[in-house]
C-alpha positions as CSV (number, residue, x, y, z in Angstrom):
1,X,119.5,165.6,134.9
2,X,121.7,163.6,132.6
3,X,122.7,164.2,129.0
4,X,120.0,163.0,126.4
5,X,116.7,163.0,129.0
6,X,113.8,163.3,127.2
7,X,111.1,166.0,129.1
8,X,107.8,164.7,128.4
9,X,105.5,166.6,130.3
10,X,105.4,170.5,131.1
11,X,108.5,172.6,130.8
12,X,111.6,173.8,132.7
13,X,114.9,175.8,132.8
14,X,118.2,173.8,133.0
15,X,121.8,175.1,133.2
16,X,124.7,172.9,131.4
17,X,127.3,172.9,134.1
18,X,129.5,170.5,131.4
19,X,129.6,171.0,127.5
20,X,132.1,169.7,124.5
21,X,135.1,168.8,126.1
22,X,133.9,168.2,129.7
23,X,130.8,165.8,129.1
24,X,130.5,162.4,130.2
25,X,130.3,161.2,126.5
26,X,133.1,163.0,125.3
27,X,135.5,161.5,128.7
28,X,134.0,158.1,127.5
29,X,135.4,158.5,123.8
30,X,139.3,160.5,125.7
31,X,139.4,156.5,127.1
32,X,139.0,154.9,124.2
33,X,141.2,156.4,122.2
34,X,143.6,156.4,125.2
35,X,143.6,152.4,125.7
36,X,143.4,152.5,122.0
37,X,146.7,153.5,121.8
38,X,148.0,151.5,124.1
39,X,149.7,148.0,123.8
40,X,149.1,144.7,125.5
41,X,152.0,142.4,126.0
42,X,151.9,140.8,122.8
43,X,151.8,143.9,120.7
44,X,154.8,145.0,122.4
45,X,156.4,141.3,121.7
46,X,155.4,142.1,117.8
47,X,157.5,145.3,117.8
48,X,160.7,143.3,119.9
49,X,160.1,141.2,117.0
50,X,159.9,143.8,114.3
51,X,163.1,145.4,115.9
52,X,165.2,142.3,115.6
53,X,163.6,141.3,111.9
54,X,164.3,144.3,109.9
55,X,168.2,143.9,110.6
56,X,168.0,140.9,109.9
57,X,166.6,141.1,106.3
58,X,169.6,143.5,105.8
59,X,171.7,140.1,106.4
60,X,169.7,138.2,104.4
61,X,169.8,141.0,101.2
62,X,173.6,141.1,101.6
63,X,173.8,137.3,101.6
64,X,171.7,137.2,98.7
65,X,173.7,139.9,97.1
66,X,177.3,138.0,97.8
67,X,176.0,134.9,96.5
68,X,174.6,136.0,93.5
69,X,178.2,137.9,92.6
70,X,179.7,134.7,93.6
71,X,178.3,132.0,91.8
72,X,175.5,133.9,89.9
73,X,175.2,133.8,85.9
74,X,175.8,136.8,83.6
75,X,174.8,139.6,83.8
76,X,176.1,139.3,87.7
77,X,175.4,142.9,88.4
78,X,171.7,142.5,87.5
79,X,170.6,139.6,89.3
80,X,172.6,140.8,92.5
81,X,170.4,144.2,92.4
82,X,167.4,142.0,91.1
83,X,167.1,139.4,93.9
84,X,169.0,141.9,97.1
85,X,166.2,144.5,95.6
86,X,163.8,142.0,95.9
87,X,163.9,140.9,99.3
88,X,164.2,144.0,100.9
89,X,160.9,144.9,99.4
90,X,158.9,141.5,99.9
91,X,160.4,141.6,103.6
92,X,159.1,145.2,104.4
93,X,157.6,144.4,108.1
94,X,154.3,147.0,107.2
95,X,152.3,143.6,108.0
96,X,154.0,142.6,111.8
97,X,153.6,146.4,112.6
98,X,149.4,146.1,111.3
99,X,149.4,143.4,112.7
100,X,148.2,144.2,116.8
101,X,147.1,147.5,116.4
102,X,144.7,147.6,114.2
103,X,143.1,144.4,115.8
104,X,143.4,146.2,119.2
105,X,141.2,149.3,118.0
106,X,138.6,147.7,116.5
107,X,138.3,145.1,119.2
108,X,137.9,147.7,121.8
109,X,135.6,149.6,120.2
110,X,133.7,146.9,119.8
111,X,134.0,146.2,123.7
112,X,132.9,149.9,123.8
113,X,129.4,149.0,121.6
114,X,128.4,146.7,123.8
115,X,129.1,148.4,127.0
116,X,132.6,147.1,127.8
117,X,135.1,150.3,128.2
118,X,138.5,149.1,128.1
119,X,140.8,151.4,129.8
120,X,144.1,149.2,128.5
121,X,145.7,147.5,126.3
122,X,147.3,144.9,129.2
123,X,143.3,144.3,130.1
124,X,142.3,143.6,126.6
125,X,144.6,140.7,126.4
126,X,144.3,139.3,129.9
127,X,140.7,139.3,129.5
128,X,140.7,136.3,127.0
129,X,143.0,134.3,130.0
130,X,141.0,134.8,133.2
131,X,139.8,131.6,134.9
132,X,138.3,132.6,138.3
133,X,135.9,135.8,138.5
134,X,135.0,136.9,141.7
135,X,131.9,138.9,141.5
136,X,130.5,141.4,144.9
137,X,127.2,140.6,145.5
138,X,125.1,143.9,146.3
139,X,125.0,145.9,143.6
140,X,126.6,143.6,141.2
141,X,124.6,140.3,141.7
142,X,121.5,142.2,143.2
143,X,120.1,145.8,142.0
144,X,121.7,147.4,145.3
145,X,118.5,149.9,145.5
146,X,117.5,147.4,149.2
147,X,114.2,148.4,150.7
148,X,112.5,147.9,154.6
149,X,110.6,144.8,154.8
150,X,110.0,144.4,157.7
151,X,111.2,145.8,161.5
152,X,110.6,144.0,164.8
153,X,111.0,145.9,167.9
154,X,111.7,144.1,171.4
155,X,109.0,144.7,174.1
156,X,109.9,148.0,174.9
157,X,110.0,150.1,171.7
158,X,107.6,150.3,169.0
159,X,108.7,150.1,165.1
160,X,108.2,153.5,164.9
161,X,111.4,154.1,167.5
162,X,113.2,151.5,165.9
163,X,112.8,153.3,162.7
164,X,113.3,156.3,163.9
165,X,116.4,155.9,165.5
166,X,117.6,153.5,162.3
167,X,116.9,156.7,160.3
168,X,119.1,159.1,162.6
169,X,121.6,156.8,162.7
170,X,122.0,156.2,158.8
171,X,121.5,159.7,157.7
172,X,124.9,160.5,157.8
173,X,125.8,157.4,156.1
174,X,126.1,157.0,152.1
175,X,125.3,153.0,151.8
176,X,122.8,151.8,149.9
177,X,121.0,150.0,153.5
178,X,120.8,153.9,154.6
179,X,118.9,155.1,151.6
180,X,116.3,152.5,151.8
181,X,116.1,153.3,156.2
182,X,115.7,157.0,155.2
183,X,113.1,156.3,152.0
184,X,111.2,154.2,154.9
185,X,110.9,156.7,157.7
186,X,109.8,159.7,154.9
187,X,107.4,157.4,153.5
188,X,106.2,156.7,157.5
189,X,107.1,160.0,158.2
190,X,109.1,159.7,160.9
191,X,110.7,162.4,162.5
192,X,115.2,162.1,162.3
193,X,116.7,162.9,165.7
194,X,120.2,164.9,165.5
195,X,123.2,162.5,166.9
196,X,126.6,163.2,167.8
197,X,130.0,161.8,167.6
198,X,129.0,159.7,164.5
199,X,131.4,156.5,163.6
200,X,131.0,154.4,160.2
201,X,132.3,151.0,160.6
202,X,133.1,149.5,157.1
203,X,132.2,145.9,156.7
204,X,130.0,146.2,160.6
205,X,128.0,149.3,160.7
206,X,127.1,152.7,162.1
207,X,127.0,154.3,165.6
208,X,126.4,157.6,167.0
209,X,125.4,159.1,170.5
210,X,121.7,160.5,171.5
211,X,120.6,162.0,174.5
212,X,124.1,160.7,176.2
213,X,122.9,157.2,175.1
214,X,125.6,154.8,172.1
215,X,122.7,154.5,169.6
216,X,124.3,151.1,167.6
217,X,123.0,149.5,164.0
218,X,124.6,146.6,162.2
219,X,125.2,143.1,162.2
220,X,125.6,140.2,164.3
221,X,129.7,140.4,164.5
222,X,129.4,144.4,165.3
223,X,126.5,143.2,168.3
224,X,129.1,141.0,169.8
225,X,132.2,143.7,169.8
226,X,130.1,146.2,171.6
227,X,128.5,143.5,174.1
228,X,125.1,143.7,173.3
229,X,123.2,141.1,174.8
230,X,121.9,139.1,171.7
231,X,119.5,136.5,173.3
232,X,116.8,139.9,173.8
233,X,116.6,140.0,169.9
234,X,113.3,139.2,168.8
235,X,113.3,134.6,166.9
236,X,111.1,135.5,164.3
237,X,113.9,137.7,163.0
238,X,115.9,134.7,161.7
239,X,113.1,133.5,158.8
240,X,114.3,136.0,156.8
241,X,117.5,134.5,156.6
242,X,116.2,131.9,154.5
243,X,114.8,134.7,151.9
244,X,118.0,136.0,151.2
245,X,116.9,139.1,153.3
246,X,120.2,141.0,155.1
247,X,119.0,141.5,158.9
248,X,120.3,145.0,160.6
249,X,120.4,144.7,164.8
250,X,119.6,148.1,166.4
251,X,120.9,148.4,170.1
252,X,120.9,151.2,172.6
253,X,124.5,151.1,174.7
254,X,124.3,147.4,175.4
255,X,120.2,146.7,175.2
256,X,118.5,145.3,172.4
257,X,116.3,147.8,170.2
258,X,115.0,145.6,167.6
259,X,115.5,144.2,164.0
260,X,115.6,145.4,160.7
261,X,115.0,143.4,157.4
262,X,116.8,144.4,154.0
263,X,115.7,143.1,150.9
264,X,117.9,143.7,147.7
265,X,116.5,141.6,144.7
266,X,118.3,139.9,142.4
267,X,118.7,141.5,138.9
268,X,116.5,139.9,136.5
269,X,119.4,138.3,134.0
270,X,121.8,137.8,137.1
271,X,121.3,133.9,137.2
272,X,121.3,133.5,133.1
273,X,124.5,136.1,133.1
274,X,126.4,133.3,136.0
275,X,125.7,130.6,134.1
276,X,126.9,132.1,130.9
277,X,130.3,133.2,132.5
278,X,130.4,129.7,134.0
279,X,130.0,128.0,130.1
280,X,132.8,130.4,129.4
281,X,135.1,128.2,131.8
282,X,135.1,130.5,134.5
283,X,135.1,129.5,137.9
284,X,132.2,131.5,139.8
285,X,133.2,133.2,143.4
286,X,131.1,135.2,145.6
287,X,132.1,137.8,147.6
288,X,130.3,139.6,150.1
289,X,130.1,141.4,153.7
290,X,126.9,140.5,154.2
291,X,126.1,137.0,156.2
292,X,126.5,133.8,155.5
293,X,122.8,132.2,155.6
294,X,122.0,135.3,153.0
295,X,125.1,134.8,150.9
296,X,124.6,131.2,150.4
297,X,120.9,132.2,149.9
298,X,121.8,134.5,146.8
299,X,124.6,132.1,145.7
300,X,122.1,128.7,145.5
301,X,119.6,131.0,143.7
302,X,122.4,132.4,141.0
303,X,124.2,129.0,141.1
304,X,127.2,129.7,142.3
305,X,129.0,127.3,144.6
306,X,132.3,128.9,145.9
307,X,131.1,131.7,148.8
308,X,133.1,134.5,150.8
309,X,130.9,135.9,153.0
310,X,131.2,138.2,156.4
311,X,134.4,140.0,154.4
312,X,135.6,143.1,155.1
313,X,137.6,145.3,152.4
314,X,141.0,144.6,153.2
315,X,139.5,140.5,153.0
316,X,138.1,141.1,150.0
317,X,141.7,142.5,148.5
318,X,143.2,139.3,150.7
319,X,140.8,136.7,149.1
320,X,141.8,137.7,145.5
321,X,145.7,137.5,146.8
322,X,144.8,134.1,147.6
323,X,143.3,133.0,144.6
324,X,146.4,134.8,142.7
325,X,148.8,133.1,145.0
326,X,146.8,129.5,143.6
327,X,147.4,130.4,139.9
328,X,144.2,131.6,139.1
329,X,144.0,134.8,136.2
330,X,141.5,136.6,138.5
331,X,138.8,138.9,137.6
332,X,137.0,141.0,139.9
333,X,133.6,143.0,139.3
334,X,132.4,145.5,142.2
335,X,130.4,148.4,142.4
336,X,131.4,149.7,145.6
337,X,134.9,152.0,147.5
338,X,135.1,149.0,149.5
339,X,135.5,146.8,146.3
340,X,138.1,149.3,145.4
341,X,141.1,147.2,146.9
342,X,140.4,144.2,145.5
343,X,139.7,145.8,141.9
344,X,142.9,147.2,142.1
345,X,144.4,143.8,142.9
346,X,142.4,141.7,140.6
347,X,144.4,140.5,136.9
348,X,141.3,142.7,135.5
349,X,138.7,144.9,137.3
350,X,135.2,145.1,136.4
351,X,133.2,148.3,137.7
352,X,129.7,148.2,137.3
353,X,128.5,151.6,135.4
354,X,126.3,152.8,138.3
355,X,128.9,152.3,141.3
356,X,131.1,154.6,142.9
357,X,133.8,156.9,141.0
358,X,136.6,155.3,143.1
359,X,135.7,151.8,141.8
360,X,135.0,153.3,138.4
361,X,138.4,155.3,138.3
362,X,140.2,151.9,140.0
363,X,138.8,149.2,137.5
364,X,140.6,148.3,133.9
365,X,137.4,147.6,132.6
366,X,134.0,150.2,133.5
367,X,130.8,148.6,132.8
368,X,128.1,150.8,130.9
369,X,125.4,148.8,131.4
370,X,124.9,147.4,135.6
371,X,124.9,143.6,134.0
372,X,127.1,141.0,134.6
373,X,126.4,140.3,130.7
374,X,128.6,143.0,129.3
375,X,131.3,141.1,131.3
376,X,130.9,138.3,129.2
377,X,130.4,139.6,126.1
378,X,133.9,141.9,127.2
379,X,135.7,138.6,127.7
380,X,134.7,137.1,124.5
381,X,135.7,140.0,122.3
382,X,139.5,140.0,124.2
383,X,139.2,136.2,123.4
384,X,138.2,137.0,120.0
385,X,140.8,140.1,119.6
386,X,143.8,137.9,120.9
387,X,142.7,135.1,117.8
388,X,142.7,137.8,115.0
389,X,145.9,139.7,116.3
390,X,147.4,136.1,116.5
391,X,146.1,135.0,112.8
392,X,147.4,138.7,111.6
393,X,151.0,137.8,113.2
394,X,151.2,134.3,111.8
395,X,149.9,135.2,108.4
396,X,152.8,138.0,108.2
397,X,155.2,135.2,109.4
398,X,153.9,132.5,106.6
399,X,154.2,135.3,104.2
400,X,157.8,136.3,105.2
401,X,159.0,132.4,105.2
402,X,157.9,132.1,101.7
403,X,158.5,135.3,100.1
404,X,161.8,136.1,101.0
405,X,163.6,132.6,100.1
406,X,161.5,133.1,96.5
407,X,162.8,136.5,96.3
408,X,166.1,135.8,97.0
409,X,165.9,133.5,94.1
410,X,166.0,129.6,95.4
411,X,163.4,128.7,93.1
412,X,166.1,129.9,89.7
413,X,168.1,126.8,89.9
414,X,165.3,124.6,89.1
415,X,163.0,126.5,87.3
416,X,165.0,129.0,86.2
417,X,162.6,131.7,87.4
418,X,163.3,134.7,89.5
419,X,160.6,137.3,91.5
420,X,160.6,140.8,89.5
421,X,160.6,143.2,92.0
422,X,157.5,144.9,91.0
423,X,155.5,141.3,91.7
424,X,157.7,141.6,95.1
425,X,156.1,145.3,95.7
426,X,152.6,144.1,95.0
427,X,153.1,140.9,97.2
428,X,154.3,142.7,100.2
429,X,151.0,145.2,100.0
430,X,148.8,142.5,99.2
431,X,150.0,140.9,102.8
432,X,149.2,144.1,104.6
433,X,145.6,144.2,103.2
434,X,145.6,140.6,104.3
435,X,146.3,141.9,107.6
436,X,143.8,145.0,107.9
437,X,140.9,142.8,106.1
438,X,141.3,139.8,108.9
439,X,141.5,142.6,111.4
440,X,138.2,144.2,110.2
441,X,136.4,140.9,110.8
442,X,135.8,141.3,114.3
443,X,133.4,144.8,112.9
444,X,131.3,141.8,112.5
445,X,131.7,140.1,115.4
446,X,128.6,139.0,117.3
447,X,129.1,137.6,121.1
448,X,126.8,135.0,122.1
């Protein structure tokens, strides 16, 4: 039971294995203030900036203060202390150093409001400059909770020992395609048969020995590698292709068991949440180890054009690599360890909230919500958070290009008028409320 269930019928006893410190909520608000205090590229260019800027005043005071003793008018002493005074207050950099972080807070915590938790400052900014976003497709695109549809046994097994021996086979695996076999055969009741020497095949699929027997479940590619004969699969099988369905092949040693249909449905916004990524000038990729007739399936019905499927892990990590190698700022969202890789690899990782904790602890960015929405709405409050910070940092620039010529006193030979320090004072705090107003802008922010 999770953290704010509400029990609505009869009553129970329930131990807190996690409080304070320890709780999901409180290692969600530990990140945020963690990224929060972290800096993206061009808040550490700010502070290179800052570091070079504040000798350089101390020129520019010393210069005024020579000049003024040099050519100034009487009293010289006062309008050398006057004008050097002067720009060393107007020129205080309070304003460069508000400038990033304060933008970079609030912007993440707005990420955080709408289900976007930033881990860092570097994926805050390279949010706002992806152009390709590679998204996995169970899970991510569809709910990943697949169910049976349908099982069709050769001529000599039933669907009950198709089922049966499915179930054994997958109850030692963890995917997704193994919950739904297992939810099947307890709903059918179906008795599970003990195997041995169990092997997981990432990207293929399972095997395990009964009765002295190779009891083998997966798809086409893993049939071919251990030489089962393929033409004593059932035809009517392949319709389900065509419905986006993900079709499992069960063989025993080299003979032909039967076939298993998978459905995985769509989530409900996942077409509405492509395009919108896709108006956002991202380019669309799919990614997925299931087959190509279902991929393409999936991608014609969500709209996107550009398909990787039949991928293992380490092509999933190699296929963002490629798309790196072609220039692209590439984002990855995933759900699963074998997204891990590539999450890693990607310019900014997506996890969705309900995937594994390897994909979760490997992403920049974890996903609250299991939509593709909060992606977007993630990347348009980096895009809007790298606007304000650079309005904040061109405001402070404007501010010190005017204000410290005037308060070194180019405006007294023509109008005979010099900047009183106290003006100076109230000028350089008025530009860092300038800064921390524009910065408290995106509070208001609303992605659409």
């Amino acid at each position: 039971i999770n953290a704010g269930t509400i029990n609505t019928t009869g009553s129970f006893i329930f131990k807190a294995q996690k409080i304070g410190d320890d709780t999901a909520l409180a290692n969600i608000i530990n990140l945020v203030k963690q990224a929060q205090n972290t800096k993206p590229p061009i808040g550490r260019m700010a502070d290179k900036i800052s570091a070079y800027f504040v000798p350089l005043v101390m020129l520019i005071a010393l210069f005024t203060l020579c000049i003024w003793g040099l050519v100034g008018p009487e009293p010289k002493m006062v309008y050398m202390l006057v004008t050097a005074l002067s720009v060393l207050i107007i020129a205080c950099p309070c304003a460069l150093g508000l400038a990033t972080p304060i933008s970079i807070m609030i912007g993440m915590g707005k990420a955080a409001e709408t289900g976007g938790l930033i881990r860092n400052g570097d994926a805050l900014q390279i949010a706002s400059q992806l152009t390709t976003l590679v998204i996995d497709k169970t899970g991510t695109l569809t709910k990943g909770k697949p169910s049976v549809v349908a099982i069709h046994p050769t001529d000599n097994f039933t669907e009950s020992d198709c089922l049966s021996y499915a179930a054994s086979l997958e109850k030692y695996s963890e995917h997704p395609i193994a919950h739904a076999i297992l939810e099947k055969a307890k709903q059918a009741s179906i008795e599970i048969q003990t195997m041995t020497m169990f092997q997981a095949i990432q990207g293929h699929g399972v095997r395990a020995k009964l009765n002295g027997n190779w009891l083998i479940l997966g798809n086409l590619s893993f049939m071919k590698k251990n030489h089962v004969d393929l033409e004593q699969f059932p035809a009517q099988s392949l319709d389900y292709i065509d419905k986006a369905q993900t079709i499992l092949y069960l063989a025993q040693d080299k003979k032909a068991v039967g076939v298993i249909t998978i459905a995985d449905p769509l989530r409900k916004d996942a077409s509405a949440s492509v395009n919108r990524l896709k108006s956002l000038g991202l380019n669309c990729v799919m990614l997925t180890g299931d087959s190509w007739a279902t991929a393409e399936c999936i991608a014609k019905e969500v709209g996107i054009t550009q398909v990787y499927a039949e991928v293992l892990p380490h092509q999933k990590l190699q296929t963002v690599i490629d798309l790196q190698k072609q220039h692209h700022k590439v984002g990855m969202v995933g759900d699963g360890i074998n997204d891990a890789p590539a999450l890693a690899q990607a310019n900014v990782g997506f996890a969705m909230g309900g995937g594994t904790d390897v994909a979760l602890e490997t992403a920049d960015v974890a996903l609250l919500r299991d939509s593709l929405d909060v992606v977007a709405d993630t990347i348009l409050i980096s895009k809007a958070t790298m606007r304000n910070i650079k309005q904040n940092l061109l405001g402070a620039f404007i501010y010190n290009l005017i204000g410290i010529p005037i308060a070194a006193g180019v405006l007294y030979p023509f109008f005979h008028l010099l900047l009183n320090p106290m003006i100076a004072g109230g000028a350089m705090a008025l530009s860092s409320l300038s800064v921390v107003t524009n910065a408290n802008r995106l509070r208001y922010y609303q992605s659409k």
